[in-house]
C-alpha positions as CSV (number, residue, x, y, z in Angstrom):
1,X,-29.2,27.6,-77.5
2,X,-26.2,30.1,-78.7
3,X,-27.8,33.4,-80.0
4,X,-27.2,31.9,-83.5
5,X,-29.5,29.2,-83.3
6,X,-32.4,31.5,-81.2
7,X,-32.1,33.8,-84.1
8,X,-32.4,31.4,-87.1
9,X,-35.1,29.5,-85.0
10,X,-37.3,32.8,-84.8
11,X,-36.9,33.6,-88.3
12,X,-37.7,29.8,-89.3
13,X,-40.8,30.5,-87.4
14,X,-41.8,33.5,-88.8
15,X,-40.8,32.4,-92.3
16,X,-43.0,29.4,-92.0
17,X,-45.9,31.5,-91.0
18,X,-45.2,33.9,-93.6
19,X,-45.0,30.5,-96.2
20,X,-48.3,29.3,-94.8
21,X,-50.0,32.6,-95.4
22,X,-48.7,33.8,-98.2
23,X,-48.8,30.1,-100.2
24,X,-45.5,30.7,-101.3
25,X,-43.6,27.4,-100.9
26,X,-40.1,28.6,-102.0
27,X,-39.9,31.2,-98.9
28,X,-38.2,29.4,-96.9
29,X,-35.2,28.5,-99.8
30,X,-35.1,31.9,-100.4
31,X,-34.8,33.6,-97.6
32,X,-31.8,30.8,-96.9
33,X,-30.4,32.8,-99.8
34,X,-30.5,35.7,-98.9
35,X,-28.9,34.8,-95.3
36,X,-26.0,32.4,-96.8
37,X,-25.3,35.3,-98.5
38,X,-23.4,37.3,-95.2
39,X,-23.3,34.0,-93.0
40,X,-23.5,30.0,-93.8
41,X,-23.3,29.3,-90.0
42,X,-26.6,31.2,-89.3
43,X,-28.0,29.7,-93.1
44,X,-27.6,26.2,-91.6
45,X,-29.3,27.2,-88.4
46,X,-31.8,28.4,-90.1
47,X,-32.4,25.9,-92.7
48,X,-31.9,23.2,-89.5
49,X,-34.6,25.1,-87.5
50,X,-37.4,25.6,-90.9
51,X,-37.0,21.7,-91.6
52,X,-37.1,20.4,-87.6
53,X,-40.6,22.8,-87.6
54,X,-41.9,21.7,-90.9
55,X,-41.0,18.0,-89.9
56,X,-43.0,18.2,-86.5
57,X,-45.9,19.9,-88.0
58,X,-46.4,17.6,-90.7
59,X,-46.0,14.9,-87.7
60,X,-48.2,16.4,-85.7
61,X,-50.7,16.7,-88.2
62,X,-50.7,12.8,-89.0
63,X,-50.9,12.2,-85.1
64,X,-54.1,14.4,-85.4
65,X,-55.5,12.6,-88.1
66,X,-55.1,9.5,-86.8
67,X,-56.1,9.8,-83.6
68,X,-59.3,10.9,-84.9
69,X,-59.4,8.1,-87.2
70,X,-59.1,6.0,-83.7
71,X,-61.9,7.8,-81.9
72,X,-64.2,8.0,-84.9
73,X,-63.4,4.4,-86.7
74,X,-63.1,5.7,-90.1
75,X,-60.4,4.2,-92.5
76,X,-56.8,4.2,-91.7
77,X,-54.8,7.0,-93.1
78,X,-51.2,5.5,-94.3
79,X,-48.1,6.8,-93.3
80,X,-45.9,8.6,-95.7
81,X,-43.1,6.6,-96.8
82,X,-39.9,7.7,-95.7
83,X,-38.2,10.0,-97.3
84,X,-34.5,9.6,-96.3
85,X,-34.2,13.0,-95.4
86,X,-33.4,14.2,-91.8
């Protein structure tokens, strides 16, 4: 990764953590703001990194549940539809 993308990666990180603390859902849009303001290229790394972490946790999250679905019989949780986003 350059030092761009390791940058934006740790502050997706920590802004997620800070979001899932703090229950404040627009953190991660506004501290995108605040960094497209004095560089886009390191906005979009950071925007690219907060959305690939969201995306995995939320996957992760489903493989949990349904794995324990498996192992415990209980009803099958759905899927999300897709959303067309990347």
């Amino acid at each position: 990764m350059s030092a761009t993308n390791d940058l934006a990666d740790a502050l997706a990180r920590d802004t997620i953590e800070a979001m899932a603390e703090t229950g404040d859902d627009q953190l991660v849009a506004e501290v995108a703001r605040v960094i497209g303001a004095t560089s886009t290229t390191t906005q979009e790394a950071f925007l690219t990194a907060a959305r690939v972490r969201m995306a995995e946790q939320r996957g992760r999250a489903f493989l949990e549940a349904r794995i324990r679905e498996i192992r415990t019989g209980s009803a099958r949780t759905e899927a999300p539809q897709d959303s067309g986003n990347d």
